[in-house]
C-alpha positions in Angstrom: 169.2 133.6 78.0 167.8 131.7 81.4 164.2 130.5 80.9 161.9 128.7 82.8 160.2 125.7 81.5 156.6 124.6 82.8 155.5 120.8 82.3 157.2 118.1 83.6 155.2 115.9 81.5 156.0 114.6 77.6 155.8 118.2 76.3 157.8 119.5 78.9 160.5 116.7 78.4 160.4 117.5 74.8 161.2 121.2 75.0 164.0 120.7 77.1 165.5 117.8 75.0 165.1 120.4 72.3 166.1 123.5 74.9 170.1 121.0 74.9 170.3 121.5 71.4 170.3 125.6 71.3 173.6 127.4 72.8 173.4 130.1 74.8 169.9 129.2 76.6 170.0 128.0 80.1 166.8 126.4 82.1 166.8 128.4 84.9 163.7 126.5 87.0 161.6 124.1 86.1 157.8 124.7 87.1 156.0 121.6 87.7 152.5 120.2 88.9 153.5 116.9 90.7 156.9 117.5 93.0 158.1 114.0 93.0 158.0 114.5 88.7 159.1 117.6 88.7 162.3 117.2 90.6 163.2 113.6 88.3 162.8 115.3 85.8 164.9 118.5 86.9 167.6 115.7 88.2 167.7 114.3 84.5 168.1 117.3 83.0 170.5 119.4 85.4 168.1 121.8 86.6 169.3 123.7 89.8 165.6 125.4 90.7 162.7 123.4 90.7 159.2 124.3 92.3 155.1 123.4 92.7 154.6 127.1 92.3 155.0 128.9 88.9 155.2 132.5 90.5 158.6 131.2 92.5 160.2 129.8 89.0 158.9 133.5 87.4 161.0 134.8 90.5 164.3 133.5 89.7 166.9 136.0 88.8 167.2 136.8 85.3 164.7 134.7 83.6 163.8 136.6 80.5 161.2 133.8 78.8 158.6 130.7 79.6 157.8 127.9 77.8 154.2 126.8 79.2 153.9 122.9 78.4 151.1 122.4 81.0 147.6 121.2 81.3 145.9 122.6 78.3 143.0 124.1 80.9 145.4 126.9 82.3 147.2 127.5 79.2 145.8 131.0 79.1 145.7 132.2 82.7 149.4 131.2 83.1 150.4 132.6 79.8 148.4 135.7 81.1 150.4 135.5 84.4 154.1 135.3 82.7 153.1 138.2 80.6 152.1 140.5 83.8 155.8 139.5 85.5 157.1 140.9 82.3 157.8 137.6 80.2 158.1 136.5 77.4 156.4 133.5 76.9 155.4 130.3 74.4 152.7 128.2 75.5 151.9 125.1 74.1 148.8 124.4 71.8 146.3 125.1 72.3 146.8 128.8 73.8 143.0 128.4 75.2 140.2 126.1 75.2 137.6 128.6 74.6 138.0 132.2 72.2 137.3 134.5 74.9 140.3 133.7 76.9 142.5 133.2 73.5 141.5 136.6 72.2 142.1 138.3 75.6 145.3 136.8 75.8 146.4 138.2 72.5 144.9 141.5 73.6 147.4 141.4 76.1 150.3 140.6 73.7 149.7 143.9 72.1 149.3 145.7 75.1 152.6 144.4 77.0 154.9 144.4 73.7 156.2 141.1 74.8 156.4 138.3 72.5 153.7 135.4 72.7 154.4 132.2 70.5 151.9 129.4 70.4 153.3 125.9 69.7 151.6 125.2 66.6 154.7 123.0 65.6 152.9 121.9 62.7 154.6 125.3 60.9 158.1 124.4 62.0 158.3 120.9 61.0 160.5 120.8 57.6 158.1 118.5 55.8 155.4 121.5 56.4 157.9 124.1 55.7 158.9 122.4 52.2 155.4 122.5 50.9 155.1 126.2 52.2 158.3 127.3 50.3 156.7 125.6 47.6 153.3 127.4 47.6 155.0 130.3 48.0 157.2 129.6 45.1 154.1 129.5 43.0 155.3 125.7 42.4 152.1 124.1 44.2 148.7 124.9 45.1 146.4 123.1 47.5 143.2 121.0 46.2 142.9 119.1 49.4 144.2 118.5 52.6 143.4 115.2 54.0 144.6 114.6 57.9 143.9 111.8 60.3 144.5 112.4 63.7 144.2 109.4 65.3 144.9 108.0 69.4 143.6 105.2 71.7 143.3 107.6 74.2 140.0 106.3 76.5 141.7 107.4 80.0 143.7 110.7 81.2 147.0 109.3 80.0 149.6 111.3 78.1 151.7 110.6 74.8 154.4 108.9 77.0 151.1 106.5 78.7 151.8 108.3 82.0 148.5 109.2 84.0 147.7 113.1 84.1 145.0 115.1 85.5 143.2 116.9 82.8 140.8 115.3 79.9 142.1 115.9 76.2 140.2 117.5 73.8 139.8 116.7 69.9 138.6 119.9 68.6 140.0 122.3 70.3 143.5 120.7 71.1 144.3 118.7 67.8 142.2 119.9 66.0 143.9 123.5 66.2 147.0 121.8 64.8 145.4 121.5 61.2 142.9 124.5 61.0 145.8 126.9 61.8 148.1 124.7 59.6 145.4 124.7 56.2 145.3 128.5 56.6 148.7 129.0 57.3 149.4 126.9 53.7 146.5 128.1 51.5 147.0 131.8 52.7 143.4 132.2 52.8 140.7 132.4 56.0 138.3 129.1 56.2 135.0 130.5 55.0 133.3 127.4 55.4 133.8 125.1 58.2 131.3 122.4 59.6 131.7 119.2 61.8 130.2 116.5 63.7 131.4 114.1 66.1 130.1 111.0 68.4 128.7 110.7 71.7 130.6 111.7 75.0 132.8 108.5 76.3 131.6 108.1 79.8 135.0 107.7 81.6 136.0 111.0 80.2 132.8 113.5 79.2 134.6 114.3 75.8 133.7 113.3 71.9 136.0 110.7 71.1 135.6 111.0 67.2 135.2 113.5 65.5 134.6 114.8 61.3 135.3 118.1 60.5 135.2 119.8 56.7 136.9 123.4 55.5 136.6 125.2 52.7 138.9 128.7 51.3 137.2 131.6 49.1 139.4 129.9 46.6 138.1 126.7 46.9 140.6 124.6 48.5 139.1 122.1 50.7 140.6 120.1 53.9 138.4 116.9 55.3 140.0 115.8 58.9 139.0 113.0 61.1 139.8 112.6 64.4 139.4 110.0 67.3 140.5 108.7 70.6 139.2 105.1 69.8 141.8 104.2 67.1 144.0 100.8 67.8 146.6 101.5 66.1 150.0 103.9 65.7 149.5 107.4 67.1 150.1 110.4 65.9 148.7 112.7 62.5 149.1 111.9 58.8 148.7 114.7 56.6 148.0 114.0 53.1 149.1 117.2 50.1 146.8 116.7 47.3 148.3 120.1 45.0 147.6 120.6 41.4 151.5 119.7 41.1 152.1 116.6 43.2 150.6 114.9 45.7 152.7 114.8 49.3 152.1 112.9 52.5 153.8 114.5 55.8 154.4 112.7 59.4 155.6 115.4 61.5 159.1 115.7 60.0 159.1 113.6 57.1 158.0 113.7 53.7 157.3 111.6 50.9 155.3 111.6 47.6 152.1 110.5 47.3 153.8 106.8 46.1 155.7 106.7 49.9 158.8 107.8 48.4 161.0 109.4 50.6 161.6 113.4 50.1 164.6 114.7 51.6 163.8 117.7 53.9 167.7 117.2 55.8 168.3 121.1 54.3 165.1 122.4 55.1 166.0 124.1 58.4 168.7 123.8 60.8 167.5 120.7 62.5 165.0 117.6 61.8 163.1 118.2 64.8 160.3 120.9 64.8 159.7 121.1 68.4 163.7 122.3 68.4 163.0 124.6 65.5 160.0 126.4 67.3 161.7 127.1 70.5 164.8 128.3 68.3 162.3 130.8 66.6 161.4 131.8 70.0 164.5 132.6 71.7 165.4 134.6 68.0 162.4 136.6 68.5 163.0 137.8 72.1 166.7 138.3 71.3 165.8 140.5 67.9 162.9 142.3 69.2 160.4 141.1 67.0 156.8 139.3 66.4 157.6 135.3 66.6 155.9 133.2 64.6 152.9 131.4 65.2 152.5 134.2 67.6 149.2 134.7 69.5 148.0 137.4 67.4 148.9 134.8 63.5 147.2 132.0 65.1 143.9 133.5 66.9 142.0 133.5 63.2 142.2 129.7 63.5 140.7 130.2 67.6 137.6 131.7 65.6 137.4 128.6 63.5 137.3 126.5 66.3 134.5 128.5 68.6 132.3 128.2 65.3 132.8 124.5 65.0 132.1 124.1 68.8 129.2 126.2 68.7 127.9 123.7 65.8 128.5 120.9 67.6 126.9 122.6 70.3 123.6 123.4 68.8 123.3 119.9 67.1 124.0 117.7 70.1 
């Protein structure tokens, strides 16, 4: 299968580090913003095609699929452009920064028939899928979800502390990660959501923390914080609290709610849920079938989000 890859930033190194580890899938081109970046990076990883210009990578001969790992403000107009060259494509999280543009892009899913996978990777990750198996099991049930998703982020930098030229965005890029994830593990639509969150930084027009409190039909609750301003190690922490066990998850590893270690090694084929995604992606296209996390599974949590930014709207 030849694919194109889009990003040559941290997300886009990611995917292909990830794209090495699946047979029979070839980078075809790699689509990039800065051409200096872009062709190191296509160097590194033995690309043949590289380009500035996303239509020419679209262009080269039998590319089948696109993995969008660019600037999260034209996630949806270049997913909306792969689709209409008859693509399949996965763009990263979010899949838009605003609900109109993420439900017309799943209206377009339907009407093409092409499969569209967003990268909530939160679903992949084997310390997330062993909790789901679990719930679905009927051998846990969620009280409360606890997440901190915490960065000193106070200039356009990206995970790797390279410079980039878009602003990040709490709510509705990380954010998305754990609406769409609570859902996804309770099995139930967030009837109640509410947040608030601090002034804009200067330097970058944006909330740089952030509160934010769901609730199920069922009860279930989830309490996330959020911020930009945190010294300390990156990244999210997602505390389990179940009527069976409490669980703590860092991306792809799992412990108890002591710290002691849970072994997730048989979980999945790999360790590594960015590899896991794209391998769900490339067995979608190949089988003809709805992916998961697809556009159309994940918009319910898009919905979430324009309510909570409507909130925030109306009380600032």
């Amino acid at each position: 299968m030849k694919v194109v890859v889009a990003g040559e930033g941290a997300f886009g190194v990611k995917h292909l580090e990830a794209i090495g580890a699946i047979p029979d899938v070839e980078v075809a081109s790699l689509a990039g913003g800065d051409p200096g970046a872009t062709r190191a990076v296509a160097e590194r990883f033995g690309i043949g095609h590289w380009s500035t210009d996303l239509a020419a990578s679209l262009a080269q001969p039998g590319v089948e699929a696109v993995i969008l790992a660019t600037p999260t403000p034209i996630h949806a107009a270049q997913a909306l452009q792969c689709l209409e060259a008859g693509k399949a494509v996965q763009v990263e999280i979010p899949m838009a920064d605003n609900l109109a543009d993420a439900e017309r892009l799943a209206q377009t899913a339907a009407r093409t028939g092409l499969p569209v996978m967003v990268g909530h990777t939160r679903r992949f990750n084997p310390s997330h899928q062993w909790i789901h198996r679990r719930i679905l099991a009927g051998e846990l049930s969620i009280q409360q979800l606890h997440v901190e998703t915490y960065f000193l982020r106070r200039s356009n930098i990206n995970a790797l502390g390279q410079p980039r030229s878009w602003t990040d965005h709490l709510l509705w890029h990380h954010a998305a990660h754990t609406v769409d994830l609570f859902q996804h593990q309770t099995g139930e639509a967030v009837t109640t959501a509410q947040a608030v969150q601090g002034p804009p930084y200067p330097d970058l027009g944006v909330a740089m923390d952030m509160a934010i409190q769901l609730r199920t039909g069922s009860g279930a609750i989830c309490a996330l914080s959020l911020s930009f301003n945190n010294d300390g190690p990156l990244g999210t922490v997602f505390r389990y609290i179940c009527d069976n066990g409490t669980f703590v998850a860092r991306y792809d590893e799992l412990t108890d709610g002591w710290g002691r270690a849970i072994d997730v090694s048989g979980v999945d084929v790999s360790m590594n849920g960015v590899e896991l995604q794209d391998r769900e992606f490339f067995a979608a296209i190949r089988e003809g079938r709805e992916p998961a996390a697809s556009a159309a599974q994940v918009l319910p949590a898009y919905r979430v989000l324009d309510r909570l930014a409507r909130s925030l709207a109306e009380a600032d």
